[in-house]
mmCIF file of the N, C-alpha and C atoms, coordinates in Angstrom:
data_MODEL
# 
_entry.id   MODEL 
# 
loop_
_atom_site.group_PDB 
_atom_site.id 
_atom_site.type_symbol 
_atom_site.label_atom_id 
_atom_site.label_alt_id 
_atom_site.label_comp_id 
_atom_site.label_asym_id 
_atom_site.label_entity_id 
_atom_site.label_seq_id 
_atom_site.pdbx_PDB_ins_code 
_atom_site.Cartn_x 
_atom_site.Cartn_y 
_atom_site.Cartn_z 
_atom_site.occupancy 
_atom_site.B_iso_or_equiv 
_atom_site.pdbx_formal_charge 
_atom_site.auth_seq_id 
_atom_site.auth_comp_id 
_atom_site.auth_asym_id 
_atom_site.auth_atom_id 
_atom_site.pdbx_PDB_model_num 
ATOM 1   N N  . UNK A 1 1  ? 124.160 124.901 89.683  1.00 0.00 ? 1  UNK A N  1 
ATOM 2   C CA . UNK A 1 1  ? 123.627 123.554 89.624  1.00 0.00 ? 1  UNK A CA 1 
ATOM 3   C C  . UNK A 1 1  ? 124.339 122.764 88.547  1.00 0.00 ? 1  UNK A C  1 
ATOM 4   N N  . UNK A 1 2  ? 124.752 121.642 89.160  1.00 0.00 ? 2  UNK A N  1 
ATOM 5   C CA . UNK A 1 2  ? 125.553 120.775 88.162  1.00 0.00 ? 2  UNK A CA 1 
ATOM 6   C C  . UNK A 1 2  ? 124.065 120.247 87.086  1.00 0.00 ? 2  UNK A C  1 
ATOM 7   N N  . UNK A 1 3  ? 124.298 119.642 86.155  1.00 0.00 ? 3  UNK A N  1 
ATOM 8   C CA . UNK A 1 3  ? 123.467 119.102 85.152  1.00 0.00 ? 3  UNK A CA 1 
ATOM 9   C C  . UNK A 1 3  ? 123.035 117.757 85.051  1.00 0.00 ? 3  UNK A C  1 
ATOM 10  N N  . UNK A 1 4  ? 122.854 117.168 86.203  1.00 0.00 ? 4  UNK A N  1 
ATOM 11  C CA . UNK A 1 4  ? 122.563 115.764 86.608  1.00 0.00 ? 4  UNK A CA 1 
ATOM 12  C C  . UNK A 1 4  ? 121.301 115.665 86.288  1.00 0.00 ? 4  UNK A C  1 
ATOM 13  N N  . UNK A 1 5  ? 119.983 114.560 86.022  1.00 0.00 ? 5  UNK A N  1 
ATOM 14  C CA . UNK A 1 5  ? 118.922 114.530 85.944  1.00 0.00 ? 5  UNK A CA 1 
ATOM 15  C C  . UNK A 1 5  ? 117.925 114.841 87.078  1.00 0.00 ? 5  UNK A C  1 
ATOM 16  N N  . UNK A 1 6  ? 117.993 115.194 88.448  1.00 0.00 ? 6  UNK A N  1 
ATOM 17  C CA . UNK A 1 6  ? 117.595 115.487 89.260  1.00 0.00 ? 6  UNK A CA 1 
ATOM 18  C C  . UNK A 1 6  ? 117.700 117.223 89.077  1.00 0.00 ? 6  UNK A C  1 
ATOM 19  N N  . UNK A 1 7  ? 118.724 117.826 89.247  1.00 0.00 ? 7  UNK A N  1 
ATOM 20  C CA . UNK A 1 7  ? 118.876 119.100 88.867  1.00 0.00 ? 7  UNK A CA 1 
ATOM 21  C C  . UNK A 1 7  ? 118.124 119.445 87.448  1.00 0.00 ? 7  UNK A C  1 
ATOM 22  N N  . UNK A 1 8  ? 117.998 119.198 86.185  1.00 0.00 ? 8  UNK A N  1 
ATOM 23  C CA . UNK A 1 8  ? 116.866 119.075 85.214  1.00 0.00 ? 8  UNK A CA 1 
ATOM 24  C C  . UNK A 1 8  ? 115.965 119.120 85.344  1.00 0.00 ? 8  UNK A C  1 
ATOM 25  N N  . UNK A 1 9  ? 115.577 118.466 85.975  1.00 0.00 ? 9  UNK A N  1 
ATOM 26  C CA . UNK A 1 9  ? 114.025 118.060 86.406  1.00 0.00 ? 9  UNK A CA 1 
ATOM 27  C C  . UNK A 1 9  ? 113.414 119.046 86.741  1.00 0.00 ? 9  UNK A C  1 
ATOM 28  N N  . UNK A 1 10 ? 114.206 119.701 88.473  1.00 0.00 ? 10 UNK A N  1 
ATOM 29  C CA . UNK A 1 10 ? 113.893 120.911 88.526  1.00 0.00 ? 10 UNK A CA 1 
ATOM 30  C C  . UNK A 1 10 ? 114.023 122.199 87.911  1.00 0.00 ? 10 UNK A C  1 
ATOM 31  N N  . UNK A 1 11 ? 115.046 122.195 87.260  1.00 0.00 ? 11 UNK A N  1 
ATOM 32  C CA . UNK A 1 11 ? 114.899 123.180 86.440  1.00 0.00 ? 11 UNK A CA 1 
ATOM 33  C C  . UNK A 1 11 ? 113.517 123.620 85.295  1.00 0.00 ? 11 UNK A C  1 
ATOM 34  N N  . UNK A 1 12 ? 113.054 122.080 85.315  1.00 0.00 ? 12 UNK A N  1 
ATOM 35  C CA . UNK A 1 12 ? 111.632 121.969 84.047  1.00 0.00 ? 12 UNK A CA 1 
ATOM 36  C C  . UNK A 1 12 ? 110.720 122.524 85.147  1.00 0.00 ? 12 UNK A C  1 
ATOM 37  N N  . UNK A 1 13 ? 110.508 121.727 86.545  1.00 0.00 ? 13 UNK A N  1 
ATOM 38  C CA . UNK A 1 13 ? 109.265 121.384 87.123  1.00 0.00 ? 13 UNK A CA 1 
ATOM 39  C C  . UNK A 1 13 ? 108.914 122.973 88.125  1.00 0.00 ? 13 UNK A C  1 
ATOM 40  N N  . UNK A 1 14 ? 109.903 123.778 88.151  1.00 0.00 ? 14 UNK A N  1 
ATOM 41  C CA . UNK A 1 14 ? 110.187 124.597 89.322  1.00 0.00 ? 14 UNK A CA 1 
ATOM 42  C C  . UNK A 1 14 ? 109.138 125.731 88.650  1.00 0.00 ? 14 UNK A C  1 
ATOM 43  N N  . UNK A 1 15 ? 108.761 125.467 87.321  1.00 0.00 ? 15 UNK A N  1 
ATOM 44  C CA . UNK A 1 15 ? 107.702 126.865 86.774  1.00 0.00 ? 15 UNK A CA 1 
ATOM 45  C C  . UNK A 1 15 ? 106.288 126.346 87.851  1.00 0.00 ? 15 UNK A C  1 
ATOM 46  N N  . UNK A 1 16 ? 105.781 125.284 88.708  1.00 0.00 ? 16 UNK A N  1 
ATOM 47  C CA . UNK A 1 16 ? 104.740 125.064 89.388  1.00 0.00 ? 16 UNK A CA 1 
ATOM 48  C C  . UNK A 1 16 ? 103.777 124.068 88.039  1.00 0.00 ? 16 UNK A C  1 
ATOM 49  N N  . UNK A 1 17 ? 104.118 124.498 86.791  1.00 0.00 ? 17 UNK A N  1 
ATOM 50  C CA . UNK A 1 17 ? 102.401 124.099 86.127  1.00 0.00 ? 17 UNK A CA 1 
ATOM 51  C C  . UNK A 1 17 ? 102.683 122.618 86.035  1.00 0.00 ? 17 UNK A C  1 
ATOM 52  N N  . UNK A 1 18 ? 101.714 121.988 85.268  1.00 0.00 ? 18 UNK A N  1 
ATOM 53  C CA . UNK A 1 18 ? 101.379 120.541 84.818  1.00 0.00 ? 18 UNK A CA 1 
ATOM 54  C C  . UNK A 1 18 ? 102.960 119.891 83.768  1.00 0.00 ? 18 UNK A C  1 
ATOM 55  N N  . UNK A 1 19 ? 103.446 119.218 83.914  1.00 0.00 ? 19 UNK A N  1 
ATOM 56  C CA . UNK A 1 19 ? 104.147 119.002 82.586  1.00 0.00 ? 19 UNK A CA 1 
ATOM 57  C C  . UNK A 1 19 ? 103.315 116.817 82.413  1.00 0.00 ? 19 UNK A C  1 
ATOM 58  N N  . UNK A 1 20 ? 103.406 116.839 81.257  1.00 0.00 ? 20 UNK A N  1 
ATOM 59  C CA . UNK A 1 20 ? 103.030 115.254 80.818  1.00 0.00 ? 20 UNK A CA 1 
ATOM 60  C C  . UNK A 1 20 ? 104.286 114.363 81.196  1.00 0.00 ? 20 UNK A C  1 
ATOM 61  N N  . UNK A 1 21 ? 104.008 113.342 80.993  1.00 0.00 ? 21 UNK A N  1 
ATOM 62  C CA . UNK A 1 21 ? 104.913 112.202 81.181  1.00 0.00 ? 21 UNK A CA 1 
ATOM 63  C C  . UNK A 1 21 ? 105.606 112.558 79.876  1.00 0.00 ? 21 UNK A C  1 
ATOM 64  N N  . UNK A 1 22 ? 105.311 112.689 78.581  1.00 0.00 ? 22 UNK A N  1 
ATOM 65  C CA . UNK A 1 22 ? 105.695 112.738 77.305  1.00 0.00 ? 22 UNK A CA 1 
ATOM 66  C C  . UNK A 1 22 ? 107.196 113.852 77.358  1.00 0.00 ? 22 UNK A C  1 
ATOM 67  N N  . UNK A 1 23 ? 106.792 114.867 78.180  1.00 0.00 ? 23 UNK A N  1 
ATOM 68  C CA . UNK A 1 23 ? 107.930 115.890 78.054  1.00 0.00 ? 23 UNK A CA 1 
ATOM 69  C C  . UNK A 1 23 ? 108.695 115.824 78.988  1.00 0.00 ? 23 UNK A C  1 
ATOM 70  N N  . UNK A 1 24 ? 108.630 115.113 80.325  1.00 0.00 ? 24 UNK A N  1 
ATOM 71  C CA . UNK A 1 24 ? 109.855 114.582 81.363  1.00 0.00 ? 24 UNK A CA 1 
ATOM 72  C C  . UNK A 1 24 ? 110.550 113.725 80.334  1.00 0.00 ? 24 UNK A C  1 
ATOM 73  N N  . UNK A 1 25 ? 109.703 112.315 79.459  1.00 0.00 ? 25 UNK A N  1 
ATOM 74  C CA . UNK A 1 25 ? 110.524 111.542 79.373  1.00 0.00 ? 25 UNK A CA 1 
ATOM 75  C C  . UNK A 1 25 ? 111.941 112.476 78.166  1.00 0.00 ? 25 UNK A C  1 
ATOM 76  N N  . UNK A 1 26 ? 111.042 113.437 77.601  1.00 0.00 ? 26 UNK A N  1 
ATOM 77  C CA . UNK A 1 26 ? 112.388 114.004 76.251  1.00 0.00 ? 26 UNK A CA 1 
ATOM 78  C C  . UNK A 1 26 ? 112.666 115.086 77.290  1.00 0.00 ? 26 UNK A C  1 
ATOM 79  N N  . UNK A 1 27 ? 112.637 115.026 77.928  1.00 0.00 ? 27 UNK A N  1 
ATOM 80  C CA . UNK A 1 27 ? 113.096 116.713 78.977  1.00 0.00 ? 27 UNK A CA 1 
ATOM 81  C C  . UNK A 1 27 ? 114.446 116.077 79.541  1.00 0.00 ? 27 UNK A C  1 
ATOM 82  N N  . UNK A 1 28 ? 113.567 115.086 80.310  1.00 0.00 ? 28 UNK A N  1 
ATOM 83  C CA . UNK A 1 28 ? 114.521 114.825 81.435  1.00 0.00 ? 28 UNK A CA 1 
ATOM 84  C C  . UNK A 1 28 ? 115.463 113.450 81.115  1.00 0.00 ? 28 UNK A C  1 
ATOM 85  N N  . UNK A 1 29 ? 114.558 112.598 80.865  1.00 0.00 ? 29 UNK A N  1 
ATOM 86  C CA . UNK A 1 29 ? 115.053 110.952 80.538  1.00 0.00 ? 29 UNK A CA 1 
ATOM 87  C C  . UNK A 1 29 ? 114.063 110.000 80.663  1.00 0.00 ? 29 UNK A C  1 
ATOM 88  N N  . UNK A 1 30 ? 113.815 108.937 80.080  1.00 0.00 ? 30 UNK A N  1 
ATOM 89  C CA . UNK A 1 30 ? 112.666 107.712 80.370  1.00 0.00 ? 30 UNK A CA 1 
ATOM 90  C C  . UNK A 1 30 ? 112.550 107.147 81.227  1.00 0.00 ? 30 UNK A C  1 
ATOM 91  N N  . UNK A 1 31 ? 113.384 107.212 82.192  1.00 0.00 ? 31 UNK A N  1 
ATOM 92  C CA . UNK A 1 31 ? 113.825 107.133 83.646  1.00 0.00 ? 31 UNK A CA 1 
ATOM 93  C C  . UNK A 1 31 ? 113.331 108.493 84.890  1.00 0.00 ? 31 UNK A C  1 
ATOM 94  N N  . UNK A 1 32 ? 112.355 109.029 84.336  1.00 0.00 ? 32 UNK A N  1 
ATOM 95  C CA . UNK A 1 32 ? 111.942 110.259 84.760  1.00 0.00 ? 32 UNK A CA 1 
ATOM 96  C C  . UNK A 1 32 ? 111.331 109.911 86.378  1.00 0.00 ? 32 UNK A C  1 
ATOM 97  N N  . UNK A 1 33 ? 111.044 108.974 87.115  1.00 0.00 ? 33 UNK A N  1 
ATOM 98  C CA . UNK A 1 33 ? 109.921 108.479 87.860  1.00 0.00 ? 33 UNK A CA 1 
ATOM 99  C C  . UNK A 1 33 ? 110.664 107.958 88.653  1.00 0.00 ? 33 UNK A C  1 
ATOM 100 N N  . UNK A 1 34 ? 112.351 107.476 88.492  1.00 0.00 ? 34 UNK A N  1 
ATOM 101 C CA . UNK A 1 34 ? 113.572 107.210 89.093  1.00 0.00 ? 34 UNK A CA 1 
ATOM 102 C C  . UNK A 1 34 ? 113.953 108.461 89.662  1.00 0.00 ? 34 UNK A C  1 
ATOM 103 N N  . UNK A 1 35 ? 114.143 109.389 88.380  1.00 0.00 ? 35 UNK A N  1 
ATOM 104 C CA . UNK A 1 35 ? 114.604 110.799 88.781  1.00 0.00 ? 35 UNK A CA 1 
ATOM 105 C C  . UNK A 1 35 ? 113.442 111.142 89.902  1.00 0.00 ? 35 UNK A C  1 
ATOM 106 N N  . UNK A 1 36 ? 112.500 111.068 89.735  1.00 0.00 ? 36 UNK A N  1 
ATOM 107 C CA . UNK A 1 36 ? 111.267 111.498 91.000  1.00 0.00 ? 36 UNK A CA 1 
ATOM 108 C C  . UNK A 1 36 ? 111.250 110.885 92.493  1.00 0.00 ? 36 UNK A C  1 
ATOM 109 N N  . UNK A 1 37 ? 111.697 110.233 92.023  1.00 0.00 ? 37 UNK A N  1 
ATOM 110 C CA . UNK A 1 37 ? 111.810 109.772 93.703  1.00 0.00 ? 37 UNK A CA 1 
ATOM 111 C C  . UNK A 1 37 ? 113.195 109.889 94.370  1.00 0.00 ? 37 UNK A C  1 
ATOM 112 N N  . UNK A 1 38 ? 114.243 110.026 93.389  1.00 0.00 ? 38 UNK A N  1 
ATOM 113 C CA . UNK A 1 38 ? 115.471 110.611 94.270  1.00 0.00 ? 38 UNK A CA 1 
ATOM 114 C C  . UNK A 1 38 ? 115.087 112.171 94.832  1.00 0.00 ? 38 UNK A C  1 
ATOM 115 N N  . UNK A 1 39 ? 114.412 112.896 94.036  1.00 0.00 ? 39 UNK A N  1 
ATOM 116 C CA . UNK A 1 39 ? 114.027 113.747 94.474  1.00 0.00 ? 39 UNK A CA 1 
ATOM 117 C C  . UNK A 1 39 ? 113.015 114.122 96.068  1.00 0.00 ? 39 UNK A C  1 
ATOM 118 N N  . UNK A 1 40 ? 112.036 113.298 95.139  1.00 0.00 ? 40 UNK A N  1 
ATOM 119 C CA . UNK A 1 40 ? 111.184 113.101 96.949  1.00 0.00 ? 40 UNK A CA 1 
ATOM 120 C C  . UNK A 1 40 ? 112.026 112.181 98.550  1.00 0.00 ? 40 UNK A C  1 
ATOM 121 N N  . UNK A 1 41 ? 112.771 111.760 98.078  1.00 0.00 ? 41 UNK A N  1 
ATOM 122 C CA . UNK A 1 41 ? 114.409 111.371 99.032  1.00 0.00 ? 41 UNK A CA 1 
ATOM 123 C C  . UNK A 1 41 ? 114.994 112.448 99.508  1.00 0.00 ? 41 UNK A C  1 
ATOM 124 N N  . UNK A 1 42 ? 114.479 113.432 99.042  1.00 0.00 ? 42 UNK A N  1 
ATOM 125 C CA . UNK A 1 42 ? 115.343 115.072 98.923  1.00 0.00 ? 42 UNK A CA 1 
ATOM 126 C C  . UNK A 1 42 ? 114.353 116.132 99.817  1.00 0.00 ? 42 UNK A C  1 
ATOM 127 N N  . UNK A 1 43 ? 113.222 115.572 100.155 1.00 0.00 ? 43 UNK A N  1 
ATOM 128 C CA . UNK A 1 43 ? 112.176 116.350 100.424 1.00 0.00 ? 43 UNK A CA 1 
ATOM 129 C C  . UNK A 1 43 ? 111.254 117.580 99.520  1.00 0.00 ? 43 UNK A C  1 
ATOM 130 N N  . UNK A 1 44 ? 111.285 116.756 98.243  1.00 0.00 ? 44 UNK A N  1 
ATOM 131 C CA . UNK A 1 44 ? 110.404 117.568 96.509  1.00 0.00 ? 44 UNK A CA 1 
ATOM 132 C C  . UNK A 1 44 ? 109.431 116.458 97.399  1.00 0.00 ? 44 UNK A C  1 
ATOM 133 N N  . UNK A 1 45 ? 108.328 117.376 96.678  1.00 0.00 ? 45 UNK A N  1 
ATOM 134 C CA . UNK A 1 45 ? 106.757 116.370 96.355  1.00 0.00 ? 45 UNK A CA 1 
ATOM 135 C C  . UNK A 1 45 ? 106.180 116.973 95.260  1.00 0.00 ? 45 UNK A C  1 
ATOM 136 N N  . UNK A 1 46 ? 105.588 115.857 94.549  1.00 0.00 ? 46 UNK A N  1 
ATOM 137 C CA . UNK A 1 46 ? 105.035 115.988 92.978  1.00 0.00 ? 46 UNK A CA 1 
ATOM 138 C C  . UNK A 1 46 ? 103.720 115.406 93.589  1.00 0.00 ? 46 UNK A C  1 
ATOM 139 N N  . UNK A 1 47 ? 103.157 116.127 92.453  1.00 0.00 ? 47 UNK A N  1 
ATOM 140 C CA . UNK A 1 47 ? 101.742 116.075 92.286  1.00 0.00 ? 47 UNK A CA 1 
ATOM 141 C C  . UNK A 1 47 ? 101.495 115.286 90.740  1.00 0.00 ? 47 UNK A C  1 
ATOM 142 N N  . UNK A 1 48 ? 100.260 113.953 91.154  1.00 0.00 ? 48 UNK A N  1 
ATOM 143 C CA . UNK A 1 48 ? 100.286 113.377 89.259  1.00 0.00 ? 48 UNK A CA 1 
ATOM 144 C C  . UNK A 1 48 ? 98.712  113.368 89.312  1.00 0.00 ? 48 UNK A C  1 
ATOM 145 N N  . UNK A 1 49 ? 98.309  113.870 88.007  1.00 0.00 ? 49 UNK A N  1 
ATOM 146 C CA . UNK A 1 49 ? 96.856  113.719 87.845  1.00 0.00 ? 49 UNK A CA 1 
ATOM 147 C C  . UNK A 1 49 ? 96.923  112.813 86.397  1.00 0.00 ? 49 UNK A C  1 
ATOM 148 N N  . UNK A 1 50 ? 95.387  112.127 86.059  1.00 0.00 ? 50 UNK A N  1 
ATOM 149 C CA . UNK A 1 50 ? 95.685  111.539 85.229  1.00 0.00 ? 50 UNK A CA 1 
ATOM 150 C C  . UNK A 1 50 ? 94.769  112.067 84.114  1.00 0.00 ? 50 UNK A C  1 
ATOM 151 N N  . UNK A 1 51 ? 95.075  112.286 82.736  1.00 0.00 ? 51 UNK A N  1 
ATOM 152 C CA . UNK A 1 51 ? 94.479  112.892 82.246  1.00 0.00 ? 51 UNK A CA 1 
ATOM 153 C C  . UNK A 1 51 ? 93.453  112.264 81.372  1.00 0.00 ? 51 UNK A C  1 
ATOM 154 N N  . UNK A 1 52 ? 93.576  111.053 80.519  1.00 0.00 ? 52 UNK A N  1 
ATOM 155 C CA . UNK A 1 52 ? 92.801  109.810 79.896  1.00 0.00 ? 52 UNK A CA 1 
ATOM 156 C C  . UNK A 1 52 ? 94.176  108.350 80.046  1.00 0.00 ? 52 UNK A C  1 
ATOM 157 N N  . UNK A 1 53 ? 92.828  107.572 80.207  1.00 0.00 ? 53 UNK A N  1 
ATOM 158 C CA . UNK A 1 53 ? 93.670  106.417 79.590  1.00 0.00 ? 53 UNK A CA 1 
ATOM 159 C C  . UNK A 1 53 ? 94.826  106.105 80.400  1.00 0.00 ? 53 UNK A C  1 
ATOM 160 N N  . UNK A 1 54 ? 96.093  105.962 80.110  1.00 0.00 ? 54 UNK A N  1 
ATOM 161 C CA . UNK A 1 54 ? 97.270  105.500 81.178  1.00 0.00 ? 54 UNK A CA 1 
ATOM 162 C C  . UNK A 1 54 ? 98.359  106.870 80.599  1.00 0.00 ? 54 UNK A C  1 
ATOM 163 N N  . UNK A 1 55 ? 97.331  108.071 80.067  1.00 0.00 ? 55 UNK A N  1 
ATOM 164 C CA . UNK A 1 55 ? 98.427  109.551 80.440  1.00 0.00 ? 55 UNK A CA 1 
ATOM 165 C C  . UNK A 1 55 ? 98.287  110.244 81.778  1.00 0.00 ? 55 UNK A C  1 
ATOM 166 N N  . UNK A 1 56 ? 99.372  110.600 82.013  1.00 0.00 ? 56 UNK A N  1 
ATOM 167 C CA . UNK A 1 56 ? 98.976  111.574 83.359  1.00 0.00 ? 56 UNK A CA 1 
ATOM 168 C C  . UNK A 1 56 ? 99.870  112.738 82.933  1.00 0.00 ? 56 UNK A C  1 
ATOM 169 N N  . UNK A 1 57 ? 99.568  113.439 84.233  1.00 0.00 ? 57 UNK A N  1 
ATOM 170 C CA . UNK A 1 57 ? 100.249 114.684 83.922  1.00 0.00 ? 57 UNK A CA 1 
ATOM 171 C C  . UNK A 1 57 ? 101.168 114.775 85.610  1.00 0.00 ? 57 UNK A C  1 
ATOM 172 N N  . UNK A 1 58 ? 102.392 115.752 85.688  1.00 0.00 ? 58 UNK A N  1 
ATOM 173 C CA . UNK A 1 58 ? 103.116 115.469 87.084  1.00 0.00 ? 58 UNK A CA 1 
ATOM 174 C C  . UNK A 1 58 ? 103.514 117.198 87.196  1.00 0.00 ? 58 UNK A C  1 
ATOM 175 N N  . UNK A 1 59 ? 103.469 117.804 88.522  1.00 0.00 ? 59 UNK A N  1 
ATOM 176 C CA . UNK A 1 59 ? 104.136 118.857 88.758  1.00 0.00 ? 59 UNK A CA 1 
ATOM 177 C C  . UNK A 1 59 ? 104.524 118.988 90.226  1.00 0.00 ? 59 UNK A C  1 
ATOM 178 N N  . UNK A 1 60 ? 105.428 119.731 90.406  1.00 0.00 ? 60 UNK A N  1 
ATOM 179 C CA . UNK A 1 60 ? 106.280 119.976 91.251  1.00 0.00 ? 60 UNK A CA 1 
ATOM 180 C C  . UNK A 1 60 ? 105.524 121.044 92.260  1.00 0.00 ? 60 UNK A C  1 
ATOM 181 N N  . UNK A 1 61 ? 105.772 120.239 93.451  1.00 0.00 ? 61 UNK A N  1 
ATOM 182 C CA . UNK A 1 61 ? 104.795 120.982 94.856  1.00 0.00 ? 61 UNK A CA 1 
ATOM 183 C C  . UNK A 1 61 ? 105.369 122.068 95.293  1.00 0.00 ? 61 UNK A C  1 
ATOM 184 N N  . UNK A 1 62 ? 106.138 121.188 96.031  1.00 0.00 ? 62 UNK A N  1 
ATOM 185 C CA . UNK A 1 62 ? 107.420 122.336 97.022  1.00 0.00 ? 62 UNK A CA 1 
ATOM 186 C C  . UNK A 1 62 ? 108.314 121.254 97.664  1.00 0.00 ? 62 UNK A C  1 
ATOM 187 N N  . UNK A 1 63 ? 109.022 122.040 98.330  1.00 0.00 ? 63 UNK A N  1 
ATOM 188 C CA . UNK A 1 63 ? 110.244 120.787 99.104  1.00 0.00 ? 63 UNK A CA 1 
ATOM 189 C C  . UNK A 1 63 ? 110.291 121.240 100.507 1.00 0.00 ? 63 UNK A C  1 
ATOM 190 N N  . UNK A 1 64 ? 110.622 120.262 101.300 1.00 0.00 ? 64 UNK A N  1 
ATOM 191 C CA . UNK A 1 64 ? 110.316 120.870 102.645 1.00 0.00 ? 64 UNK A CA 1 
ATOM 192 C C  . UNK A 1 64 ? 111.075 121.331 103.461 1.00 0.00 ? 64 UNK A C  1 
ATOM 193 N N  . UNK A 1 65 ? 112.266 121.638 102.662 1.00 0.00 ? 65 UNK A N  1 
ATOM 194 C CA . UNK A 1 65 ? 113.538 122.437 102.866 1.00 0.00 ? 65 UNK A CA 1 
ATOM 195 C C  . UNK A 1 65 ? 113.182 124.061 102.507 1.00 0.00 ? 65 UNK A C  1 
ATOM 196 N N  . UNK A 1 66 ? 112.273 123.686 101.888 1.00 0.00 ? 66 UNK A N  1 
ATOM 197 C CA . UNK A 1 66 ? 111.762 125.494 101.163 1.00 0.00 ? 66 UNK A CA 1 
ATOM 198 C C  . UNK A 1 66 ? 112.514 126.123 100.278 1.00 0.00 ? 66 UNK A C  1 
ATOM 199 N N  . UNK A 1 67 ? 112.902 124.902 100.125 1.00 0.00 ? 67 UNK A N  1 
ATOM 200 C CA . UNK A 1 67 ? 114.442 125.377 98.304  1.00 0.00 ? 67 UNK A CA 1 
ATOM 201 C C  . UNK A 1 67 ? 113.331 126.168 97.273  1.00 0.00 ? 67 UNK A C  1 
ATOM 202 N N  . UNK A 1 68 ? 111.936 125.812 96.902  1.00 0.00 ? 68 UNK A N  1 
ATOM 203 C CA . UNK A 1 68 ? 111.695 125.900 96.187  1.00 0.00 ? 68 UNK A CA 1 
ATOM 204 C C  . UNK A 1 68 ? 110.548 126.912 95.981  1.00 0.00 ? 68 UNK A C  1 
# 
């Protein structure tokens, strides 16, 4: 896997659990939600719950290629 922000992403999101907005944005980039939807373009689906206030939390479903 080349090291593009899409490839990152998954590399963070592919453990299944919860990650915050807080640790995509220093994980991945502040642009994390850009990176998410090239992905779901890709056939990824994320899951976002919200945890208080305007935090949420986002994790990685599956893809419907079954990459994952």
């Amino acid at each position: 896997m080349t090291d593009n922000l899409p490839n990152q992403m998954l590399r963070l999101m592919s453990d299944g659990q919860w990650h915050s907005a807080h640790e995509l944005i220093e994980s991945v980039s502040h642009r994390f939600s850009a990176t998410m939807h090239i992905l779901r373009k890709q056939g990824y689906q994320f899951e976002k719950r919200r945890l208080s206030g305007q935090q949420h939390e986002y994790r990685l479903l599956l893809n419907v290629n079954n990459r994952m």
